[in-house]
KOLLUMSE-391693 format. One record per residue (C-alpha): residue in three letters; x negated, y, z negated. Coordinates in steps of 0.5 Angstrom, whole numbers, padded with zeros to 4 digits, always signed. Each point is the difference from the previous one (the first is absolute). Layout:
N
alaXYZ...
% end
This chain:
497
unk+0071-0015-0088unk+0003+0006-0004unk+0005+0001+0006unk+0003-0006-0001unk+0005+0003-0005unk+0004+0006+0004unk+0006-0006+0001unk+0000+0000-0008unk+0001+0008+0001unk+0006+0001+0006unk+0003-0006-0002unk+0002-0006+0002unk+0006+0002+0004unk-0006+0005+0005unk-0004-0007+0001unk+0003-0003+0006unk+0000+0008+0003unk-0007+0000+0000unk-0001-0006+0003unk+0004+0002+0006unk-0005+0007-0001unk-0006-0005+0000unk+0003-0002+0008unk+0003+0006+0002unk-0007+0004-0002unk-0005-0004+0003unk+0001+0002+0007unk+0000+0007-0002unk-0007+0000-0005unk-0005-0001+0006unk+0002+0006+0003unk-0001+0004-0006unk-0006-0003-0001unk-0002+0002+0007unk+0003+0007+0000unk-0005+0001-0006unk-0006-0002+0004unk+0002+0005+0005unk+0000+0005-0005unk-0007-0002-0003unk-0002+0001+0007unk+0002+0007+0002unk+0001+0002-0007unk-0004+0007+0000unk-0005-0003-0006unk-0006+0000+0003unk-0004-0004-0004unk+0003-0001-0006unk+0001-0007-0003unk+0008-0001-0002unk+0003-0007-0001unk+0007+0000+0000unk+0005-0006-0002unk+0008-0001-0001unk+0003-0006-0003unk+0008-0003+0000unk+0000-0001-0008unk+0005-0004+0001unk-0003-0006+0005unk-0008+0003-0002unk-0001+0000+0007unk-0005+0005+0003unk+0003+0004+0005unk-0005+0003+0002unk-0008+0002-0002unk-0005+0003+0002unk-0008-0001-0004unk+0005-0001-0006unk-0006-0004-0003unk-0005+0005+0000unk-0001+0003-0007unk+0002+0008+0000unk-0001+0005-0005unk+0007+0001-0003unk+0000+0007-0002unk+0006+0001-0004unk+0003-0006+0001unk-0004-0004-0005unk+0005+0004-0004unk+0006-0006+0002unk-0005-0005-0002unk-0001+0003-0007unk+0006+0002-0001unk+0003-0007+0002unk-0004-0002-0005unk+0001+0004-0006unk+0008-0002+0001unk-0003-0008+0001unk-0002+0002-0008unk+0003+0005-0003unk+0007-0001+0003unk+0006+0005+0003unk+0002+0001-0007unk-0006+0003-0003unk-0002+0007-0003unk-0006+0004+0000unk+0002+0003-0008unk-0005+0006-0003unk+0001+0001-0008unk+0000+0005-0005unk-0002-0002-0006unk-0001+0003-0006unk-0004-0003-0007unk+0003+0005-0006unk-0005-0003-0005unk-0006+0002+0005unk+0003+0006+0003unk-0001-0003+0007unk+0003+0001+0006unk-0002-0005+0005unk+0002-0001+0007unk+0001-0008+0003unk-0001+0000+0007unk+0003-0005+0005unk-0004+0001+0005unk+0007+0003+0004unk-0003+0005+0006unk+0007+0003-0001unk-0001+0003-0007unk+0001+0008+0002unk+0000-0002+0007unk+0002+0008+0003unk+0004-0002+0006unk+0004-0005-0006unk+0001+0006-0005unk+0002+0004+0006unk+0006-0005+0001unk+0002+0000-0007unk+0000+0008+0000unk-0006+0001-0005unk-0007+0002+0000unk-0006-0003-0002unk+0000+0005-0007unk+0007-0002-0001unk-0003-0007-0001unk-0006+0002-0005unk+0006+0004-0003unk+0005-0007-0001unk-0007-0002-0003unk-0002+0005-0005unk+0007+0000-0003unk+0000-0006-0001unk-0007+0000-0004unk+0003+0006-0004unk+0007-0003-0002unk-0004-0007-0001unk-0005+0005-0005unk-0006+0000+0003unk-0004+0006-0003unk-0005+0004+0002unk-0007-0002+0000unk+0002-0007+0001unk-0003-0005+0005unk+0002-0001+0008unk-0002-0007+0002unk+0002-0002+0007unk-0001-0008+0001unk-0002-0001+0007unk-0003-0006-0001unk+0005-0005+0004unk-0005+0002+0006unk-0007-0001+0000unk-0003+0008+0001unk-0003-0001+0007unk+0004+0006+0002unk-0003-0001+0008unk-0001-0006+0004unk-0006+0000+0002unk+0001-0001+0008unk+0004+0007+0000unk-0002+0006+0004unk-0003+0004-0005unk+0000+0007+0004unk+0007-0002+0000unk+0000-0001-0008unk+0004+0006-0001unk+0005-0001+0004unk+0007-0002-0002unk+0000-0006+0003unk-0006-0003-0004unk+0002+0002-0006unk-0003-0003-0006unk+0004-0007-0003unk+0000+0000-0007unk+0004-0003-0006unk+0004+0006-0001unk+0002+0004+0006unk+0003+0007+0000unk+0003+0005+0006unk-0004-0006+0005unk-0007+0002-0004unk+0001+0006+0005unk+0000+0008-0002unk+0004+0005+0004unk-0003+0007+0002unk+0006+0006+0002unk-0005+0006+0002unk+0004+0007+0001unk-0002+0005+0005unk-0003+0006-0004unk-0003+0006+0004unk-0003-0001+0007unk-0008-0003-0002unk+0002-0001-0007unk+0000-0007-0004unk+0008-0003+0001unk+0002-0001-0008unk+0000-0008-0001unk+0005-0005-0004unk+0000-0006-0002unk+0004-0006+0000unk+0001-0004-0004unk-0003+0007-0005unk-0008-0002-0002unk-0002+0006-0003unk-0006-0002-0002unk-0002-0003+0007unk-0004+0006+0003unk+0000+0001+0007unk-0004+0004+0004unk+0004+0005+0005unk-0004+0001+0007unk+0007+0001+0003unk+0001+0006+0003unk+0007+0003+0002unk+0003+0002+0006unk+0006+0003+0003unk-0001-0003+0007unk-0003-0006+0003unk-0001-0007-0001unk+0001-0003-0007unk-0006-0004-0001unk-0001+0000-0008unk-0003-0007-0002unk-0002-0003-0007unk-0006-0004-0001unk-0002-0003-0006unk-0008-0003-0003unk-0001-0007+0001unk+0000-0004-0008unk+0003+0008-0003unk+0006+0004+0000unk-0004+0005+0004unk+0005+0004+0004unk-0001+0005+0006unk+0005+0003+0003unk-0001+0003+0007unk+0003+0003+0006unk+0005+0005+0002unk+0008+0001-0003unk+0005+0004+0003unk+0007+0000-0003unk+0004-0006+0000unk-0006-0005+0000unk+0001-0007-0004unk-0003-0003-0005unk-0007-0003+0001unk-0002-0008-0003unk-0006-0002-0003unk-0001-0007-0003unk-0002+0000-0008unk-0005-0003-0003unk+0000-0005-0007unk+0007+0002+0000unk+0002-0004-0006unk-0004+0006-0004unk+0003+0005+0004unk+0007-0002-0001unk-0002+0001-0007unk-0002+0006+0000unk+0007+0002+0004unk+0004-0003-0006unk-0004+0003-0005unk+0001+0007+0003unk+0007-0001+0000unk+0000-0002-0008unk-0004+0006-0001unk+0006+0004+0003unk+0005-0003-0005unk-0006+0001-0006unk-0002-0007+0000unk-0006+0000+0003unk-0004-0006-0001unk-0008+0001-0003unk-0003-0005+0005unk+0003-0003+0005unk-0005-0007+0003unk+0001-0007+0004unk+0001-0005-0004unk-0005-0005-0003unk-0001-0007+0003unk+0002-0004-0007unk+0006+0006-0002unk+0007-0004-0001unk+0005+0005+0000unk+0006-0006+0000unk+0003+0004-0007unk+0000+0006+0003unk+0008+0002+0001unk+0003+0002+0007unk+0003+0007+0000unk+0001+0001+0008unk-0002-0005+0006unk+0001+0001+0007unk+0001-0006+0005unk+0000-0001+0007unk+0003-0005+0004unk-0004-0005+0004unk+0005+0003+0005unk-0002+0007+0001unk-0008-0002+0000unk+0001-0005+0006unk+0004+0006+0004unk-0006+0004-0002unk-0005-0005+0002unk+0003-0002+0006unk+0005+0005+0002unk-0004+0006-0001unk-0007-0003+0000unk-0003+0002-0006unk-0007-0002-0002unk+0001+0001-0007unk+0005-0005+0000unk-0002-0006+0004unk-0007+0000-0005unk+0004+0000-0007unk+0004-0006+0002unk-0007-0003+0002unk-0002+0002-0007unk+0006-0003-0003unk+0000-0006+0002unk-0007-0001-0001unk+0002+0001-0007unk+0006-0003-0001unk-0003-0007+0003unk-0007+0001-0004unk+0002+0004-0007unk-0006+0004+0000unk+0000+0007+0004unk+0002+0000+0007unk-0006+0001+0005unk+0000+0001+0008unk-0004-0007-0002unk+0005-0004-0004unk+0006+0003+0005unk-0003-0002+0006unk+0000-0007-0002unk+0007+0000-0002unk+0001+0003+0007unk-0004-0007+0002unk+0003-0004-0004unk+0007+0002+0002unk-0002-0001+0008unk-0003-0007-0001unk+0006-0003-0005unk+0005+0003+0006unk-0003-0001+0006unk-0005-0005-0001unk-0008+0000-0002unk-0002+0002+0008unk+0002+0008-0002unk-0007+0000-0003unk-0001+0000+0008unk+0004+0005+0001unk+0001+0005-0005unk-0007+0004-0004unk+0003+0004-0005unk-0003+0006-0002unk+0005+0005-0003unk+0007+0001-0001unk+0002+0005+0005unk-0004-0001+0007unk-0005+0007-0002unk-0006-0005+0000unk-0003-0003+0007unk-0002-0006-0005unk+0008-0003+0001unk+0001-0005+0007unk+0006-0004+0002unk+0002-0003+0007unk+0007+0002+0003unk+0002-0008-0001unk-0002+0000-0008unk+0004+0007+0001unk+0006-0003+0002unk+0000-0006-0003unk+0000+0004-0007unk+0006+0004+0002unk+0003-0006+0002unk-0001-0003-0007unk+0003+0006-0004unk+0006+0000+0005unk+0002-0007-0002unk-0001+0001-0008unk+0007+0001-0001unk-0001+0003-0008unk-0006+0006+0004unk+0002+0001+0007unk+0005+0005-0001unk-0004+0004-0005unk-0006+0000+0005unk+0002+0000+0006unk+0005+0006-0002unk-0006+0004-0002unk-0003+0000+0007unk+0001+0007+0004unk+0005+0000+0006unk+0001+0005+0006unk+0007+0002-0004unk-0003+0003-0006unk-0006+0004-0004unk-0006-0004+0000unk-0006-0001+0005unk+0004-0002+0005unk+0004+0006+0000unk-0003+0004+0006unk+0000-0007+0004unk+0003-0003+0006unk+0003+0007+0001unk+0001-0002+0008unk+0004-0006-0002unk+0002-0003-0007unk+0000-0008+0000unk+0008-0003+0000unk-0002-0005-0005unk-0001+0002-0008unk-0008+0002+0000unk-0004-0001-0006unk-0007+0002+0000unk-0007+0002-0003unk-0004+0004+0004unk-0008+0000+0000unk-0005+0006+0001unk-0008+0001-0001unk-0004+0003+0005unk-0001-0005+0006unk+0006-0005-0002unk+0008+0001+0000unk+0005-0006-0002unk+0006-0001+0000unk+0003-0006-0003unk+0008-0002-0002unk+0007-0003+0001unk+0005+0001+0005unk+0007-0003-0003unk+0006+0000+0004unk+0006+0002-0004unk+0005-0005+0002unk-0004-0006+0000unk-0006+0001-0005unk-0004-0003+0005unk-0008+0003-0001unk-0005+0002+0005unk-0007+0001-0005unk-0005+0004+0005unk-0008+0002-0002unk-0004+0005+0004unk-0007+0002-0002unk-0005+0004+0004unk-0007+0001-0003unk-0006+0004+0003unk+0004+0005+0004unk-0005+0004+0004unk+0000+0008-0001unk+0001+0002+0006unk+0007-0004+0001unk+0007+0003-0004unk+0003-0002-0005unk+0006+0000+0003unk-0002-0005+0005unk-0001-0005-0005unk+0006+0001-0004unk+0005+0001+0008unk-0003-0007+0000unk+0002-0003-0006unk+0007+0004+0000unk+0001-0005+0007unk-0001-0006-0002unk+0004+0001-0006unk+0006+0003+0005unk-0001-0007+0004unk+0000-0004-0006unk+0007+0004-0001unk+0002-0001+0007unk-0001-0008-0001unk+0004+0000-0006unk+0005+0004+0003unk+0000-0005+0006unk+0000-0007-0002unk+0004+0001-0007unk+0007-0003+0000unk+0005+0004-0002unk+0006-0003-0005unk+0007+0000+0004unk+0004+0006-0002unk+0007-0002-0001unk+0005-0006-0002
% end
């Protein structure tokens, strides 16, 4: 078992500490176990189907469980599944790197992508303090102090990912929110369009603008101002189209409005294009590259990266779909050397579960998509567990996966949790969410001994008429008395000479 390595990490000299900790604890698991029965039985769930299990990482005993072998669908928790498999192939040291290329005996631009979700992402520029044009800027000047003319040709290669934009198990009424924004080769601003809506007179169209700016997109304005009542503008957009509506009331100080592109590869060309045509070098055609094009002579003038890092934390911190699903497809790519598909990168998921935890994950585990947006994924709080597990022992990933995840202490989905009572112990953790299903599933570290506790909780077909906030109290209780176990039965080191 994976396990079986954790000694390898803490060190030789923790090894006899926790074999005392093997002892001292065992008289105290059987009342966790039964306090998180207890729990199950007044949990206020009704008929809800949860599982839960918490594991010592160090001693592999389970400590508690409860219908752990049940399969569940995961919600966002497939996201630690696919992006512990993506650090498994691409490695912490990875980069995503998009290319501005420039052939000047063809007068062609080209944009080689990477399939980086991070490329414009705007929550990204903002911390750099630039803005989406400024980006296209950087871009544009490059290409006119290159020598790109005008009438040239803009290429964008986004042949790295197969042009399936949309997993076909999505919600397609949801297709045009920003959660199911289309995966491509070339991504820009997180394939989303901004919509900033100004009160005009009361009854009147509010005055539209866009970012990233996309002149061209024409975008029917149904909305109507406002100077009291509630804010409730709302974009909508065609199902296979950039057909856009913009609907509802603004009133002054309302916030932008999200919409998912669609073909993103070609509208970031148009976006690019745009931009040149400001600076004077507006390119006469503007197209996807060909399936047998090789552009390996062309000269890079300008590259953006970003590290395996910050997609992690975008991933797994912030819970960003997008991300999840491009490391999905770039593992799928980098394995099989062709375009990265939801097919070739949920076989690399597999492959990686099999190779780490045994061939029985086939049991355990249905990968769908990357995310957990599809209700095709399956996994059972043990197979959970014992995935956490093995990436808490991989000394070269543990700390990159496991610093990703959300904590109490920090923006990200668990930010607005354990609001009443924070865990003692170092919390890592994702969070899981569709209609009907919530999960939780992560770490308690101490911090002085290292010693680790790993948790899964995952609740499907939650009836409608029972709260969210009932099912989530619960799962907060159970992590808490996990707490409370570590806190309780971990011998501390002796303070002093």
């Amino acid at each position: 078992m994976a396990l079986s390595r954790v000694l390898d990490r803490v060190g030789v000299g923790l090894a006899a500490l926790v074999g005392v900790l093997a002892v001292a604890g065992s008289a105290s698991a059987q009342p966790l176990q039964n306090a998180i029965e207890a729990l199950f039985r007044d949990s206020g769930i009704g008929a809800t189907k949860m599982g839960a299990i918490v594991i010592d990482a160090g001693t592999q005993r389970v400590l508690a469980e409860v219908n752990a072998d049940q399969s569940y669908i995961p919600a966002s928790n497939m996201k630690v599944v696919t992006s512990g498999a993506a650090l498994r192939v691409l490695g912490p040291d990875f980069e995503f790197v998009t290319k501005l290329n420039f052939d000047s005996a063809n007068n062609r631009a080209v944009v080689i992508g990477s399939g980086d979700p991070a490329f414009g992402d705007p929550k990204l520029l903002e911390e750099m303090g630039i803005s989406a044009e400024d980006l296209l800027d950087i871009w544009a000047k490059a290409l006119r102090d290159a020598g790109f003319k005008k009438g040239g040709e803009l290429v964008i290669d986004d042949r790295v990912f197969d042009r399936e934009y949309v997993h076909p198990t999505w919600p397609t009424a949801q297709l045009n929110r920003w959660y199911c924004a289309e995966v491509a080769g070339v991504n820009f601003h997180t394939n989303i369009l901004t919509i900033f809506a100004k009160p005009s007179a009361d009854g009147q169209p509010p005055v539209l603008r866009t970012e990233p700016e996309s002149p061209w997109l024409e975008i029917r304005n149904r909305g109507r101002s406002i100077s009291k009542g509630q804010q409730t503008a709302w974009a909508a957009r065609g199902l296979n189209s950039n057909d856009i509506t913009f609907n509802g009331d603004t009133r002054s100080g309302s916030t932008g409005v999200d919409v998912a592109l669609h073909e993103n590869p070609g509208v970031f060309g148009r976006m690019l294009a745009t931009r040149m045509a400001a600076m004077g070098i507006e390119p006469e055609v503007v197209r996807l590259a060909d399936a047998t094009e090789d552009f390996s002579k062309t000269a890079t003038v300008h590259s953006v990266r970003t590290e395996m890092r910050t997609v992690l934390e975008r991933c797994n911190t912030d819970s960003y779909n997008l991300y999840a699903e491009c490391m999905m497809k770039r593992i799928g790519q980098e394995v099989t050397g062709t375009p990265g598909s939801w097919r070739t990168g949920a076989a690399v998921v597999r492959m990686q579960l099999q190779e780490t935890l045994g061939p029985s994950t086939g049991h355990t585990f249905v990968v769908a998509d990357g995310s957990g947006m599809s209700r095709e994924n399956r996994v059972t709080p043990r197979a959970m567990t014992e995935w956490l597990a093995a990436m808490n022992e991989d000394t070269l990933l543990r700390d990159a996966f496991i610093g990703s995840l959300a904590t109490p202490k920090k923006d990200g989905t668990l930010e607005k949790r354990f609001r009443q009572k924070s865990p003692r112990n170092d919390m890592y953790a994702k969070t899981g969410y569709l209609t009907g299903v919530s999960a939780l599933s992560g770490y308690l570290i101490d911090p002085d001994t290292d010693r680790t506790l790993i948790f899964s909780i995952i609740s499907n077909d939650k009836p409608s008429s029972i709260a969210l906030s009932n099912v989530r109290a619960l799962e907060e209780k159970i992590v808490l008395m996990a707490d409370e176990y570590l806190e309780r039965s971990t011998a501390r080191p002796a303070i002093g000479g």
